[in-house]
DSSP file (Angstrom, degrees, kcal/mol; ACC not computed):
  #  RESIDUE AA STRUCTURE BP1 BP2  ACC     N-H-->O    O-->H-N    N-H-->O    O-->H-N    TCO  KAPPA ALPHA  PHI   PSI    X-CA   Y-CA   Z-CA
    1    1 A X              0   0    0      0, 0.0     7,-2.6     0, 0.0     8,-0.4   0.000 360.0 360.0 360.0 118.0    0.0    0.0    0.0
    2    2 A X  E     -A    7   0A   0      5,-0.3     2,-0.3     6,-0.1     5,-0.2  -0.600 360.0-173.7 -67.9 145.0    1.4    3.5   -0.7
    3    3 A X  E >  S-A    6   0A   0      3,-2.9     3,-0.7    -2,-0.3     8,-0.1  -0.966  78.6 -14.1-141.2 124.5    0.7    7.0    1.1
    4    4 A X  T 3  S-     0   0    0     -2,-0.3     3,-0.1     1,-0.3    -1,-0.1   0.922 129.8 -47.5  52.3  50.8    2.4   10.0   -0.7
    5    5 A X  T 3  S+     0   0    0      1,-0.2     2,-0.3    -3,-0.0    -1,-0.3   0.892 121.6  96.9  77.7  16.1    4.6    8.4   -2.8
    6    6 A X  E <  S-A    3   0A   0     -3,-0.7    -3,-2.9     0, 0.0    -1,-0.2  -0.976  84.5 -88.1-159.0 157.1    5.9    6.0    0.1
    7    7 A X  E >>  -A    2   0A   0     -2,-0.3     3,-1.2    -5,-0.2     4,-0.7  -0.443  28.3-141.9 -57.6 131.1    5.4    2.4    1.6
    8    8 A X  T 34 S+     0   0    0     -7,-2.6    -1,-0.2     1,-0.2    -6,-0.1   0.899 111.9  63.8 -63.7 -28.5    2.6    3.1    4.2
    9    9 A X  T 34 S+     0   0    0     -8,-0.4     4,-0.3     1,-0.2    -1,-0.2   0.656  92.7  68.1 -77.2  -0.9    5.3    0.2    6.0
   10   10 A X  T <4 S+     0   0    0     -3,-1.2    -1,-0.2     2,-0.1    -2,-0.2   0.938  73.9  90.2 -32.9 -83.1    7.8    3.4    5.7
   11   11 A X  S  < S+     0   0    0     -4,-0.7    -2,-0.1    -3,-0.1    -1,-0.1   0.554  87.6  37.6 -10.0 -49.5    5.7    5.1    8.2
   12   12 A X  S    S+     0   0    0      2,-0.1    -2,-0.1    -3,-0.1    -1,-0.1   0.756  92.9 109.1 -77.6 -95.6    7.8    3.9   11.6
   13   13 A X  S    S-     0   0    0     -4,-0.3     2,-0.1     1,-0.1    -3,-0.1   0.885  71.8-127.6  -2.7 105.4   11.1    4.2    9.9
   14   14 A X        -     0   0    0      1,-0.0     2,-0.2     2,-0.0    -1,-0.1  -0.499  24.5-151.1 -81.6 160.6   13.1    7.0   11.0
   15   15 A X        -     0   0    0      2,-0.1     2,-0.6    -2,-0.1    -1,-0.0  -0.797  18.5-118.9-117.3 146.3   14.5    9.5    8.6
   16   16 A X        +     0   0    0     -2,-0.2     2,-0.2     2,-0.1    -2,-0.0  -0.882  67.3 103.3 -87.9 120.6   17.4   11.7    8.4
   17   17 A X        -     0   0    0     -2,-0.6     2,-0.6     2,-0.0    -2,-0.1  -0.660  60.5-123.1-172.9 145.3   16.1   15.3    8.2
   18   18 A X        -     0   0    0    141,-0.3     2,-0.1    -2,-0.2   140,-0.1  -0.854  28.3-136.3 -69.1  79.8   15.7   18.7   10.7
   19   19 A X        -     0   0    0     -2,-0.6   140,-0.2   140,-0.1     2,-0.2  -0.154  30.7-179.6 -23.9 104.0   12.2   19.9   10.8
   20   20 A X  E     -B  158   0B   0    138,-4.7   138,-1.3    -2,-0.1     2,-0.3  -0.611   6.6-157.3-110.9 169.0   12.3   23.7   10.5
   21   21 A X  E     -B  157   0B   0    136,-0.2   136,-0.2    -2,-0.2   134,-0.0  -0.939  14.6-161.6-139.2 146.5    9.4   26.4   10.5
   22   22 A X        +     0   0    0    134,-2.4   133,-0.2    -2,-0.3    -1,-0.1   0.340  26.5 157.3-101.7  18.1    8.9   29.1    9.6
   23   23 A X        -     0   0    0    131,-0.7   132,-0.2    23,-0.1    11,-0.1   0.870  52.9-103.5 108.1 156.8    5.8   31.5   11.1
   24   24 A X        +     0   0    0    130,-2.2   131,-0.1     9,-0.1     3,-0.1   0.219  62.6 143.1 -97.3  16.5    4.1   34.5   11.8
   25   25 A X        -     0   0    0    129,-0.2     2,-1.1     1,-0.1     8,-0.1   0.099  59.7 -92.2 -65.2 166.2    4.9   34.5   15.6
   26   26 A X    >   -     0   0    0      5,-0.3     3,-2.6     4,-0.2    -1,-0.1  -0.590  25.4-157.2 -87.7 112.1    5.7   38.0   17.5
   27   27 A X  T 3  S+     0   0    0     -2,-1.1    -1,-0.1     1,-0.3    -2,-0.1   0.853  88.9  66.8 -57.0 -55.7    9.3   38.8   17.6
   28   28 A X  T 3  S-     0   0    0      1,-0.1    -1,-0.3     4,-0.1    -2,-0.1   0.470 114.9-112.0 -43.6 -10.7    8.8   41.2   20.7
   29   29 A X  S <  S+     0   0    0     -3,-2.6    -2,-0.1     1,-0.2    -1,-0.1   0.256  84.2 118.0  92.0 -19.0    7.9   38.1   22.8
   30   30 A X  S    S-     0   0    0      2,-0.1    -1,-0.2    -5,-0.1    -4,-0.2   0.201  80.4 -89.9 -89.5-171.5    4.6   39.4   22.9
   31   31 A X  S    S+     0   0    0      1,-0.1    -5,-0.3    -3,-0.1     2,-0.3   0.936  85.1 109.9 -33.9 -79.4    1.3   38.0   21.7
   32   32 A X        +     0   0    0      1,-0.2    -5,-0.1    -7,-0.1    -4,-0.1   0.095  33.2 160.5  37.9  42.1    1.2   39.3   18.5
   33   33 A X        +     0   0    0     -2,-0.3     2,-0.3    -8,-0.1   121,-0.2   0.298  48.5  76.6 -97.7  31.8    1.6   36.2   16.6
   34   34 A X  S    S-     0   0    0    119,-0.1     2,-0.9    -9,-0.1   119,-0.2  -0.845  71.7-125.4-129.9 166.5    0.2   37.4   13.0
   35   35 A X  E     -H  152   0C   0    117,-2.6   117,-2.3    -2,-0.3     2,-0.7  -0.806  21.7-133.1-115.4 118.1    1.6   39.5   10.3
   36   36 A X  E     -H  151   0C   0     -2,-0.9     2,-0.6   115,-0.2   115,-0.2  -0.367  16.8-169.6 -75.4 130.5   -0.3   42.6    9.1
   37   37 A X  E     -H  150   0C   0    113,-2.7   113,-3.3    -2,-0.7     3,-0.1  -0.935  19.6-131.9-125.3 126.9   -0.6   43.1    5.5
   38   38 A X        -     0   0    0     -2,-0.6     3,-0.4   111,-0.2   106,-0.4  -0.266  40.9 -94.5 -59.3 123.1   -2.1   46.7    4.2
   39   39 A X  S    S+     0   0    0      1,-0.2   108,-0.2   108,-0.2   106,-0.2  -0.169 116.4  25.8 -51.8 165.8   -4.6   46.4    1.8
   40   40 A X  S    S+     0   0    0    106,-1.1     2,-0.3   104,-0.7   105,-0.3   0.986 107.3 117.8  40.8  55.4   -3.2   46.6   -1.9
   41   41 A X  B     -I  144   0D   0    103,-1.0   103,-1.7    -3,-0.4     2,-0.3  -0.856  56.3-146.4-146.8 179.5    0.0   45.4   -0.2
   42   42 A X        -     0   0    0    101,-0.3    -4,-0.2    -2,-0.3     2,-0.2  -0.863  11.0-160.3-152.6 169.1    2.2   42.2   -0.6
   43   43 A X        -     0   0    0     -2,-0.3    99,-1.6    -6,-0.1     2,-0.5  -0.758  18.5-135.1-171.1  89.5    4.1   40.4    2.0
   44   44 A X  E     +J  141   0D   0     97,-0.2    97,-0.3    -2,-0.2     3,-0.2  -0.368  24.5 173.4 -73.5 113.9    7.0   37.9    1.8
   45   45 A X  E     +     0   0D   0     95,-2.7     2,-0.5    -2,-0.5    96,-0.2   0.836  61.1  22.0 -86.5 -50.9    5.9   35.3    4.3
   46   46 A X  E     +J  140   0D   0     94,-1.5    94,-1.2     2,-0.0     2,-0.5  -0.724  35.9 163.3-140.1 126.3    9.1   33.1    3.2
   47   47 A X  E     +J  139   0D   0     -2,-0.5     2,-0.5    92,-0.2    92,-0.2  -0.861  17.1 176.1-131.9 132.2   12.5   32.3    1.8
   48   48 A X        -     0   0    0     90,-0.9    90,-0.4    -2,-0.5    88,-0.1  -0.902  19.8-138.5-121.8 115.4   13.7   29.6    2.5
   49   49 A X        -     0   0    0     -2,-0.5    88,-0.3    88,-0.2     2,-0.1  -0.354  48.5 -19.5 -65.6 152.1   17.4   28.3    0.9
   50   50 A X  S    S+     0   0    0     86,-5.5     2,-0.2     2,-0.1    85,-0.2  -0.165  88.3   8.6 -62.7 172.0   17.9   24.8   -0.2
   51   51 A X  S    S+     0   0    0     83,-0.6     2,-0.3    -2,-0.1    84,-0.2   0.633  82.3  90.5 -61.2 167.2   17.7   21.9   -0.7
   52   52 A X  E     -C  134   0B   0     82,-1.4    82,-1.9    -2,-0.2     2,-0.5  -0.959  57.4-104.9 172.9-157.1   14.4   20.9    0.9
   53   53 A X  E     -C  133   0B   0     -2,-0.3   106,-1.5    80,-0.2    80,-0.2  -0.775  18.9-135.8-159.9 128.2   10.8   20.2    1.0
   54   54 A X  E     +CD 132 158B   0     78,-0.9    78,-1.0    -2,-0.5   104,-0.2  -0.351  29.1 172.1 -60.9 134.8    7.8   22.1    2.4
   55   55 A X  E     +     0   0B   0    102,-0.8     2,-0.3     1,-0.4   103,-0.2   0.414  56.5  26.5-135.2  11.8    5.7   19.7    4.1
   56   56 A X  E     - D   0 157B   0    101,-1.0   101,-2.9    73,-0.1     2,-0.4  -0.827  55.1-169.9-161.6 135.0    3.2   21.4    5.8
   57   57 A X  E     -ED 128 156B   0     71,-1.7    71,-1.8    -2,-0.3     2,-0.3  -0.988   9.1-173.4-115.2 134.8    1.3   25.2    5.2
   58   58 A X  E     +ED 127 155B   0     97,-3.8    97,-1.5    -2,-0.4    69,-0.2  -0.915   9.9 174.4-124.1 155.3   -1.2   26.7    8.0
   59   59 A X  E     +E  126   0B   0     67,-1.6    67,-0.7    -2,-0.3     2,-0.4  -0.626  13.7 168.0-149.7  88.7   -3.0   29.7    7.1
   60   60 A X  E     -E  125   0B   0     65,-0.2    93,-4.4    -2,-0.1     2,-0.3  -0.954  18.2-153.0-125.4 165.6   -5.6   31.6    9.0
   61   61 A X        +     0   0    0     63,-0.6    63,-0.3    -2,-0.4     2,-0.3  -0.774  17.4 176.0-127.0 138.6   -6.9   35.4    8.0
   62   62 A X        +     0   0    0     -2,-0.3    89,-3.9    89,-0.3     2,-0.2  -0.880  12.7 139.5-143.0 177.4   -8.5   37.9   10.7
   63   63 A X    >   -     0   0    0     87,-0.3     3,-1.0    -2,-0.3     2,-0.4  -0.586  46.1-123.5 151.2 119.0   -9.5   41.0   10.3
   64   64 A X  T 3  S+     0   0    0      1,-0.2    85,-0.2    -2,-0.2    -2,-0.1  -0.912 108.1  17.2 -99.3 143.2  -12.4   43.4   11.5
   65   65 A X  T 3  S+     0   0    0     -2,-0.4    -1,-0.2     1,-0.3    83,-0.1   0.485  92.1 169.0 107.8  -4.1  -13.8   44.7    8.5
   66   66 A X    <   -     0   0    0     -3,-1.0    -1,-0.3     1,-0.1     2,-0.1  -0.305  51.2 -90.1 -64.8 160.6  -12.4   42.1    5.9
   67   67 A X    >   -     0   0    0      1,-0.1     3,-1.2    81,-0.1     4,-0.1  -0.336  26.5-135.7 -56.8 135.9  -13.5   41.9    2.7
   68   68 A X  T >  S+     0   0    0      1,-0.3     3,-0.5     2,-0.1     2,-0.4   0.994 111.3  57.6 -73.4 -61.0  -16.5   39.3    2.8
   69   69 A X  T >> S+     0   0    0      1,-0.3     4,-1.5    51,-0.1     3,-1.4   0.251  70.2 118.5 -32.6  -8.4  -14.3   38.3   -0.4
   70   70 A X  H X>  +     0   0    0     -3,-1.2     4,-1.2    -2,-0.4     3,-0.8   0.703  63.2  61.0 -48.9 -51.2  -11.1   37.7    1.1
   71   71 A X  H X4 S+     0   0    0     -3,-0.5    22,-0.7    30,-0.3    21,-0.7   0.851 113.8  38.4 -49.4 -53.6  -10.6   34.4    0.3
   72   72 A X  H <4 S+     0   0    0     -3,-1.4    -1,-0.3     1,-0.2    -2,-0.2   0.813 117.9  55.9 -69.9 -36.2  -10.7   35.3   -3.8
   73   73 A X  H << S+     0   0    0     -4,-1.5    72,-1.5    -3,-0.8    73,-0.7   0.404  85.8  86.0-102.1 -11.9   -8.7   38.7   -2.8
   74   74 A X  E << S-K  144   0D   0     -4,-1.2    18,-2.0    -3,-0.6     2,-0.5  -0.818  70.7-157.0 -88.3 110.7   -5.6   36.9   -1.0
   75   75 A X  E     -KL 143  91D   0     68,-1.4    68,-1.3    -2,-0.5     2,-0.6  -0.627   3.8-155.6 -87.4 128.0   -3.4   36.3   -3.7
   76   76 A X  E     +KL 142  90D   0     14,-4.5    14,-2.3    -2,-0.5     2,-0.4  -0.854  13.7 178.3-117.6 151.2   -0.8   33.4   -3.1
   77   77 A X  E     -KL 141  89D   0     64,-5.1    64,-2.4    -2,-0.6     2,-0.3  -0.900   3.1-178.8-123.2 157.5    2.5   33.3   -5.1
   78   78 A X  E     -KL 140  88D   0     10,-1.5    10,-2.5    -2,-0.4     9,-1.4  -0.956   6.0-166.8-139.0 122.6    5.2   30.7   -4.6
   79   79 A X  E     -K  139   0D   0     60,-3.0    60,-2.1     7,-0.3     2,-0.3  -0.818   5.0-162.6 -90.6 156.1    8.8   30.5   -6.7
   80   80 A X  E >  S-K  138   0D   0     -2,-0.3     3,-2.2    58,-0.2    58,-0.2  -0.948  72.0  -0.6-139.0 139.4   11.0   27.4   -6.5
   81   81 A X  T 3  S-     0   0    0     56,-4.9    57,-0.1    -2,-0.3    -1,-0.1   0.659 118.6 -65.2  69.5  11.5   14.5   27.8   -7.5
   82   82 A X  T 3  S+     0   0    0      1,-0.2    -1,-0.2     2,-0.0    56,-0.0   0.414  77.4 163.9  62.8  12.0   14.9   31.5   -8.5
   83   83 A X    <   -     0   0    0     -3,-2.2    -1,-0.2     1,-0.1     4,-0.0  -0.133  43.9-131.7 -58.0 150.1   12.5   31.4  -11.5
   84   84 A X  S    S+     0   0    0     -5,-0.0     2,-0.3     2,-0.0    -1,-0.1   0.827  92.4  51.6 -79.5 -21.5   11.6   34.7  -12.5
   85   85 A X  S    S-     0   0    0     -7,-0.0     2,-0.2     0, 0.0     3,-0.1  -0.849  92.0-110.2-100.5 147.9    7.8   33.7  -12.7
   86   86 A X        -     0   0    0     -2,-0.3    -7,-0.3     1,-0.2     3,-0.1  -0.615   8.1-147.2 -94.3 138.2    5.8   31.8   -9.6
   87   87 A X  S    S+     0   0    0     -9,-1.4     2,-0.7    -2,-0.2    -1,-0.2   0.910  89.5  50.2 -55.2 -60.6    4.9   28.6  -10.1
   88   88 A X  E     +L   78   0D   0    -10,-2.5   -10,-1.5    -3,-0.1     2,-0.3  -0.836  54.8 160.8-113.7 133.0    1.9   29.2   -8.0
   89   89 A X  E     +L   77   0D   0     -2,-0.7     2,-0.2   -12,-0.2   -12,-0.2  -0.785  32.4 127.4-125.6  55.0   -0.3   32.1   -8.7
   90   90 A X  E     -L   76   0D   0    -14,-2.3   -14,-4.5    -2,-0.3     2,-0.2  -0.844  62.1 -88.5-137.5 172.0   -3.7   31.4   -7.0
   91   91 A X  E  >  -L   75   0D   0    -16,-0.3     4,-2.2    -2,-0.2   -16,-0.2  -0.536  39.9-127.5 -65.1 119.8   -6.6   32.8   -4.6
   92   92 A X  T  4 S+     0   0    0    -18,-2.0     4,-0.4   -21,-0.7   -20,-0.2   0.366 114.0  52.0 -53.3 -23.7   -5.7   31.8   -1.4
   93   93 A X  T  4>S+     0   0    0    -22,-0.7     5,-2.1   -19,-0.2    -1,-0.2   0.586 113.1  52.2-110.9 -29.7   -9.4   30.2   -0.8
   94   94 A X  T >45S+     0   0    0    -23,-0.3     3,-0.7     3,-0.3    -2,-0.2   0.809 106.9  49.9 -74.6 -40.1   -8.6   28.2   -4.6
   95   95 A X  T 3<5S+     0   0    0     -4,-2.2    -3,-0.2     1,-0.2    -1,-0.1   0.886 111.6  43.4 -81.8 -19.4   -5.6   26.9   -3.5
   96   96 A X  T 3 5S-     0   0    0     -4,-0.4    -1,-0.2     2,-0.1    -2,-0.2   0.197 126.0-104.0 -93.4  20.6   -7.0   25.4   -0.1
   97   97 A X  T < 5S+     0   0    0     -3,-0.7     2,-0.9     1,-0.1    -3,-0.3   0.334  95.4 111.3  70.0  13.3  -10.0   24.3   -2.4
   98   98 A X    > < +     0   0    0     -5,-2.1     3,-1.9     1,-0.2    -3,-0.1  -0.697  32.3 159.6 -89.5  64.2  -12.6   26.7   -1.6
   99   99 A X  T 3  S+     0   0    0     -2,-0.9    -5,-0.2     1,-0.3    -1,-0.2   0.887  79.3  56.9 -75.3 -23.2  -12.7   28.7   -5.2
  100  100 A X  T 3  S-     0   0    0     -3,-0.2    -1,-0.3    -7,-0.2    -6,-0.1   0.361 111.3-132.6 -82.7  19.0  -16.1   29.9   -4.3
  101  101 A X    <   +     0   0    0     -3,-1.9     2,-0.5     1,-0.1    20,-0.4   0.558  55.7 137.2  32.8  47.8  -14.5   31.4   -1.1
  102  102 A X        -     0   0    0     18,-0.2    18,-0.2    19,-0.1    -2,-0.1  -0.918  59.5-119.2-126.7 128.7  -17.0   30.2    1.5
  103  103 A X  B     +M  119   0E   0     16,-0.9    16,-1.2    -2,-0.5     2,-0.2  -0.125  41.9 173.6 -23.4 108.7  -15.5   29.1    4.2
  104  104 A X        -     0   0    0     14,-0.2     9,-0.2    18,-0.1    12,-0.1  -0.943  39.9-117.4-128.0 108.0  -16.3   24.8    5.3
  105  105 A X        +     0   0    0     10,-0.4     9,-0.3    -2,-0.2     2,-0.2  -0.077  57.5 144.6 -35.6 137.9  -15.4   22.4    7.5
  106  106 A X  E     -F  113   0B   0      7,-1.5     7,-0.6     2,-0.0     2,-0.5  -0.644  27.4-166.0-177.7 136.6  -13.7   19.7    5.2
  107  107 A X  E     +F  112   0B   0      5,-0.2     2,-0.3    -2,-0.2     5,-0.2  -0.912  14.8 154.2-133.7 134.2  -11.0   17.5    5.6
  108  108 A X        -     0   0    0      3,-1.4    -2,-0.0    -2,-0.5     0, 0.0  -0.843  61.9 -76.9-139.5-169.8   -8.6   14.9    2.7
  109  109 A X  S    S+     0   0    0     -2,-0.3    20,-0.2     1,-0.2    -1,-0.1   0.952 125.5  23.9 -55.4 -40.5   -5.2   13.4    2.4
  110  110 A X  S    S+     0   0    0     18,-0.1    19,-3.1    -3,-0.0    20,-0.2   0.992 120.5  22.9 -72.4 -61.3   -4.0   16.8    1.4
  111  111 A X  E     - G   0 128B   0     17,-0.3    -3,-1.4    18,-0.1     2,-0.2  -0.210  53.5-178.5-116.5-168.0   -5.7   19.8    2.4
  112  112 A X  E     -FG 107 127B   0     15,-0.9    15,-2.4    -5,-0.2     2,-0.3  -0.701  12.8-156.0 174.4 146.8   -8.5   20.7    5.7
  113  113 A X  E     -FG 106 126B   0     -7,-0.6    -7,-1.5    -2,-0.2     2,-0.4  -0.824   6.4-153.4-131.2 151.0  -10.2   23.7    6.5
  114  114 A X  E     + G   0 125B   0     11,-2.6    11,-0.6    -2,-0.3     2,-0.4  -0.770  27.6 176.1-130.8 108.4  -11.2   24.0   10.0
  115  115 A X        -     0   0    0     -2,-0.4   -10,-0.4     9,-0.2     3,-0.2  -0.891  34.4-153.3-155.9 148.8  -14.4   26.6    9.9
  116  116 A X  S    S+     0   0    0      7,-0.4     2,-0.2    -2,-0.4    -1,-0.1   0.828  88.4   5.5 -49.3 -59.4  -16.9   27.8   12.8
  117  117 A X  S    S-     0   0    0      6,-0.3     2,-0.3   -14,-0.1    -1,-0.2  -0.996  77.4-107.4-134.9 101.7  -19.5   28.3   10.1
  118  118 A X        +     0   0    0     -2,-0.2     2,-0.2    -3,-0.2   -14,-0.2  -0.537  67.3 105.1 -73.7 139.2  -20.2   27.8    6.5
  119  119 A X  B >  S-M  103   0E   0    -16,-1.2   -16,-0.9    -2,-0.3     3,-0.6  -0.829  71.6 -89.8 168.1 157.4  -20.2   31.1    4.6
  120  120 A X  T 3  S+     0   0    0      1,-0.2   -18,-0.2   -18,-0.2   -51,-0.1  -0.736 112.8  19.3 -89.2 151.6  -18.6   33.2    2.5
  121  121 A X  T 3  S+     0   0    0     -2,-0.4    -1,-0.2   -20,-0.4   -19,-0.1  -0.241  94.2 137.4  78.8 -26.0  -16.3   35.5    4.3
  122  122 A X    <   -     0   0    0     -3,-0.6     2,-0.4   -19,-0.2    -1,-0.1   0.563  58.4 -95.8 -16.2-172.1  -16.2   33.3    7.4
  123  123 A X        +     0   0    0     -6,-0.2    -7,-0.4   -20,-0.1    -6,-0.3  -0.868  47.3 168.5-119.6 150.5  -13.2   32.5    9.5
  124  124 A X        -     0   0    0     -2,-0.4   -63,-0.6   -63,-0.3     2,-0.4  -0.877  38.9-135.8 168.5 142.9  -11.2   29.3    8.9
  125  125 A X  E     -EG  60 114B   0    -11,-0.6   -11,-2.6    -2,-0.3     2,-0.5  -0.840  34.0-166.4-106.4 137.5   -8.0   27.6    9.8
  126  126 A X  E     -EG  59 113B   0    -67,-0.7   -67,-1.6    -2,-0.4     2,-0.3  -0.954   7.1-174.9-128.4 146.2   -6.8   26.1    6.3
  127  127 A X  E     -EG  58 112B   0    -15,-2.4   -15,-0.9    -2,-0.5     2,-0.3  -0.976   9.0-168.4-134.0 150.1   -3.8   23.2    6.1
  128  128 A X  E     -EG  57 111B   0    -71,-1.8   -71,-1.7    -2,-0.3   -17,-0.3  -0.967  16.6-175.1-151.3 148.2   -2.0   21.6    3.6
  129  129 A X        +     0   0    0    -19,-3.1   -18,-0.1    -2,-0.3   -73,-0.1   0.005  33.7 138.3-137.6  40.7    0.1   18.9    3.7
  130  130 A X        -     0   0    0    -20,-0.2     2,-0.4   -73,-0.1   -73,-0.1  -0.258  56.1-121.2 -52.7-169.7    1.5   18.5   -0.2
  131  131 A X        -     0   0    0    -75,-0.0     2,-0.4     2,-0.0   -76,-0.2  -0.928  29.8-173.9 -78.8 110.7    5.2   17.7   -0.3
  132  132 A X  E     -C   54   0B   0    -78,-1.0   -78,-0.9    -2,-0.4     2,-0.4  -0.930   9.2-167.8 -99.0 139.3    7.0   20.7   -2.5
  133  133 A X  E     -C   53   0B   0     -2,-0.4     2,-0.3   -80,-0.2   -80,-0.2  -0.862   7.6-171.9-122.0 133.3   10.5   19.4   -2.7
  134  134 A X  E     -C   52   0B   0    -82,-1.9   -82,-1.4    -2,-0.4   -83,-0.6  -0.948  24.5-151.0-155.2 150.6   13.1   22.4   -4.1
  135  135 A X  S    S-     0   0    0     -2,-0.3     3,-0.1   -84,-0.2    -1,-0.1   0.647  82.3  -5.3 -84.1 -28.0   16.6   22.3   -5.2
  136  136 A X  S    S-     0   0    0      1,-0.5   -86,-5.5   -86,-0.1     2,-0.3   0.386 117.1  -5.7-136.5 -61.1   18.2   26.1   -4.2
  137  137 A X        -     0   0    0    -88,-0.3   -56,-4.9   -85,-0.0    -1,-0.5  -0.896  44.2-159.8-145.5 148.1   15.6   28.4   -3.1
  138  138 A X  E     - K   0  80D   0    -90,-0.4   -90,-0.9    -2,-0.3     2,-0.4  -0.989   7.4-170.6-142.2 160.5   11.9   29.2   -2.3
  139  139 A X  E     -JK  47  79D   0    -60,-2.1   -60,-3.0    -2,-0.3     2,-0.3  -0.914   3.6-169.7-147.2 119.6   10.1   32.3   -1.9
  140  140 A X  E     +JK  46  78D   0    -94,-1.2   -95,-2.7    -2,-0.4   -94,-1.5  -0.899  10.6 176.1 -95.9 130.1    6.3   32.8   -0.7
  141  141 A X  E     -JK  44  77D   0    -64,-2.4   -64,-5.1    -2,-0.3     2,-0.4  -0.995  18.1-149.7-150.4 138.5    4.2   36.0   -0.7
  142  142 A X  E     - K   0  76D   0    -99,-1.6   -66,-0.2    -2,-0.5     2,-0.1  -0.930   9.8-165.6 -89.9  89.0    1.2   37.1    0.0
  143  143 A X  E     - K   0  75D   0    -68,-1.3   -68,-1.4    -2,-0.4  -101,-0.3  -0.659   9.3-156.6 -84.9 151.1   -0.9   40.0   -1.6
  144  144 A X  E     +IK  41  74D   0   -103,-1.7  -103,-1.0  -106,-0.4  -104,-0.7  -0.838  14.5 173.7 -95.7  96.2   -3.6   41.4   -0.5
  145  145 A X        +     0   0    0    -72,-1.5   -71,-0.1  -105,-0.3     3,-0.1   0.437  57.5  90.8 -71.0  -6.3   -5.8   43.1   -3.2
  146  146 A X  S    S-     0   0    0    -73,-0.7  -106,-1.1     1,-0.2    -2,-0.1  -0.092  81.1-127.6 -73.0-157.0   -8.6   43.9   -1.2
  147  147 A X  S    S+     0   0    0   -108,-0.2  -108,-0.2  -107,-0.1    -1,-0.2   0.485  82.8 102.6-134.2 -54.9   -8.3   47.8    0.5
  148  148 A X  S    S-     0   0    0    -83,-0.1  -108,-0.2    -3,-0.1     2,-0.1   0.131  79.8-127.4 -28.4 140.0   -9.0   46.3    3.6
  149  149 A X        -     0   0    0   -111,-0.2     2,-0.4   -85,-0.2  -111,-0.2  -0.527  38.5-175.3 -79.8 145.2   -5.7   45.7    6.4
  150  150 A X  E     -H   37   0C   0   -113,-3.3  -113,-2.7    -2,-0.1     2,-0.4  -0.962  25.2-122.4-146.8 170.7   -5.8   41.7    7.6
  151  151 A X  E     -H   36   0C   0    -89,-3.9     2,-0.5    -2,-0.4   -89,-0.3  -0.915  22.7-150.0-122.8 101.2   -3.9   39.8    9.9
  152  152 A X  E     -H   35   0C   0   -117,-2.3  -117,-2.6    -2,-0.4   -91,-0.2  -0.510  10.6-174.7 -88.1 116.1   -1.8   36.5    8.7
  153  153 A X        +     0   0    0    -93,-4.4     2,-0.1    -2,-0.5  -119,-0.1  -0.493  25.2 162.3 -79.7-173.6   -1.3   33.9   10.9
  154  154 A X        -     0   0    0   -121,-0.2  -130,-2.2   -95,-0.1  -131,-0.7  -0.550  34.7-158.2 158.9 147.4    1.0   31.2    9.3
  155  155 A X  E     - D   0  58B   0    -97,-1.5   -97,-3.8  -132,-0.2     2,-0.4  -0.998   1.8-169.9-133.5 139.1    3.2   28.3    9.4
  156  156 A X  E     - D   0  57B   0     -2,-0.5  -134,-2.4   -99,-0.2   -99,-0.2  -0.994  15.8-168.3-118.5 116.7    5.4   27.4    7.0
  157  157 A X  E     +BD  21  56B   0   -101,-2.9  -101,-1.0    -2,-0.4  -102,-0.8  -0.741  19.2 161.1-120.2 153.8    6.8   23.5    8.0
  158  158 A X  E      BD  20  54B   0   -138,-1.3  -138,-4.7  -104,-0.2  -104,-0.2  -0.905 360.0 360.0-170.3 152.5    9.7   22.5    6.0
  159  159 A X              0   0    0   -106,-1.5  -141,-0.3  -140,-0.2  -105,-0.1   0.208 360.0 360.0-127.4 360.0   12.5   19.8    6.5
């Protein structure tokens, strides 16, 4: 039986790798654990040199006042490797599978979003648990096209 590309009898086996993260916690020691992004504004969440492979992204969006839209209106971009164009280019609510951007409890091998409520504009903790494997470099950013200011949590897991 396989899981991801590996023996499920893999699964005890220990592995050689460090388990890193990267995150949105408060550098003052304080509370504070999200990063604010300005409406119209963009926001490097990571770069991380190589080799390695992401293995896990958490994402949740606050805000008073957010765009009911948000989901459609948080743009995420990922480069692998220094390419001059991002490999991924999508709506933050499309890439955790929610293109119609309301928020739903739902959980698969890959992805989950965690939500209170279905609707659109809701609140929701989204995960995802692909393997991106990269060879030099990656760099993640975050726009926000809306005019509203929001507040990004996030974890970026990466070995």
């Amino acid at each position: 039986m396989s899981l991801h590309g590996s023996s499920i009898t893999n699964l005890a086996r220990a592995k050689s790798f460090r388990a890193k993260r990267e995150s949105s916690w408060d550098r003052t020691g304080g509370n504070s654990d999200w990063v604010p992004i300005k409406g119209q504004s963009k926001h490097v969440i990571a770069e991380i040199d190589g080799p390695g492979v992401i293995s896990h992204i958490w994402f949740t969006i606050a805000g008073s006042g957010r765009d009911k839209d948000y989901l459609r209106k948080m743009v995420l971009r990922i480069w692998w490797d220094g390419e001059a164009n991002p490999s991924v280019e999508t709506p933050v609510g499309d890439f955790f599978g929610v293109g119609h951007g309301a928020v739903t409890s739902f959980q698969n091998a890959l992805f989950n979003m965690s939500a209170h409520e279905t609707k659109v504009g809701g609140n929701a903790a989204m995960n995802c648990w692909i393997a991106m494997p990269f060879r030099a470099h990656v760099k993640i950013e975050i726009e926000n096209e809306s005019e509203q200011d929001i507040g990004m949590y996030y974890y970026i897991d990466y070995q």
